[in-house]
N, C-alpha and C positions, 0 to 999 in steps of 0.2 A: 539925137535920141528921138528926136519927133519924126525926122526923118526915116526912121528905123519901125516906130511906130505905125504908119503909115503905109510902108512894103508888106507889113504883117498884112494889117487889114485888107490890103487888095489881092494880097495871096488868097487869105482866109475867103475873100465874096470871090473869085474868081472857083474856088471850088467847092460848092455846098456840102456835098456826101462824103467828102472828105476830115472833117475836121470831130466828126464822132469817134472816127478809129485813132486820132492823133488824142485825144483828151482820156480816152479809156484806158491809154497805152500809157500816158502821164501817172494815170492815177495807180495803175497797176504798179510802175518802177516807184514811186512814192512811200506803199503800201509796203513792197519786198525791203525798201531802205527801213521801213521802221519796223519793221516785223523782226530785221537783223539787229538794229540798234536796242531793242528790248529784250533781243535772246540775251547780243552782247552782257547789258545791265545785270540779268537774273544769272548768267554764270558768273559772272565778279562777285556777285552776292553772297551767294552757294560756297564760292573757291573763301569770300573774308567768315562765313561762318565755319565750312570745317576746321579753320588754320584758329577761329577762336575755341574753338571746341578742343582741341588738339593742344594749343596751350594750356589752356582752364587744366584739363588732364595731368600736364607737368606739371603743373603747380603744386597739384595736389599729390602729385609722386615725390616728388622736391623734398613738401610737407614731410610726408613719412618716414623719409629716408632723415632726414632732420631729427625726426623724434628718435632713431633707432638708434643713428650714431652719437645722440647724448647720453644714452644709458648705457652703463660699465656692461651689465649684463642684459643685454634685449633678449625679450622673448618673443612670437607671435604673436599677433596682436591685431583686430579689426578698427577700423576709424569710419564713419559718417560722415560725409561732408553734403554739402549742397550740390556736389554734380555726382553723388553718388555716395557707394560703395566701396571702401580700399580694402583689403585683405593685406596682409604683410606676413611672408614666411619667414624664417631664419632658421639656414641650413647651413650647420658645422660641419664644412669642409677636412678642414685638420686643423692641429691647435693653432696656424698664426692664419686660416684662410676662411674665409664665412661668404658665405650665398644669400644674398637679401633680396627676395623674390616682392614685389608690387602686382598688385594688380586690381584696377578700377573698372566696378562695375557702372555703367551710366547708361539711363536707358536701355538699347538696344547694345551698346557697342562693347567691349569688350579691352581696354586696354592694360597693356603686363609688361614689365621690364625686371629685368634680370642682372642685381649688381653684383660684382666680386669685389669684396673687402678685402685688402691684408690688414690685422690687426697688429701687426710688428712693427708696419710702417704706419699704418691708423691713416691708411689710403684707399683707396676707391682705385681697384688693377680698372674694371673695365665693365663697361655696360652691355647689356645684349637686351634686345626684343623679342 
């Protein structure tokens, strides 16, 4: 290592106007390595809070549909939560079929999901967005 040490250094005095351009070039590749390693960081960020936003969301749609399907007879109905706004519609298809519309207002965003009930079979046919 000392030896190795040493090669450096007589490199280095063997050429003086040289060793400005070799350290500016260091610092620049150093500077783009962390420039990337903090974009990486702040998109991981951004990508774990939409996916918690986006749950919080079910949860609160879960919620709803929970309170609808406890009642013999649901009706429409509004609920407040802490990440917003829910609206809840309930649309009689035909007598065994029912449309249970969600949708949560939050801040800016906007989310809505669309269930089909059979009440024959007291099942959930099928989700839509």
């Amino acid at each position: 290592m000392h030896r190795f040490i040493h090669c450096i250094k007589k490199h280095l005095n063997r050429q003086h106007g040289m060793i400005y351009p070799h350290i500016l070039l260091i610092l620049v590749l150093i500077m783009a390595a962390s420039i990337s390693t903090v974009d990486s960081s702040v998109t991981k960020w951004r990508t774990a809070d939409y996916l918690t936003d986006y749950y919080e969301m079910r949860i609160v749609e879960l919620m709803a549909l929970r309170d609808v399907l406890s009642q013999a007879d649901p009706a429409s109905f509004i609920m407040e939560t802490n990440r917003g706004t829910t609206s809840i519609d309930i649309i009689e298809m035909s007598e065994q079929d029912r449309q249970i519309r969600i949708t949560t207002i939050h801040e800016e965003n906007i989310f809505s999901a669309t269930y089909y009930y059979n009440r024959k079979d007291l099942s959930i046919v099928k989700r839509a967005e």
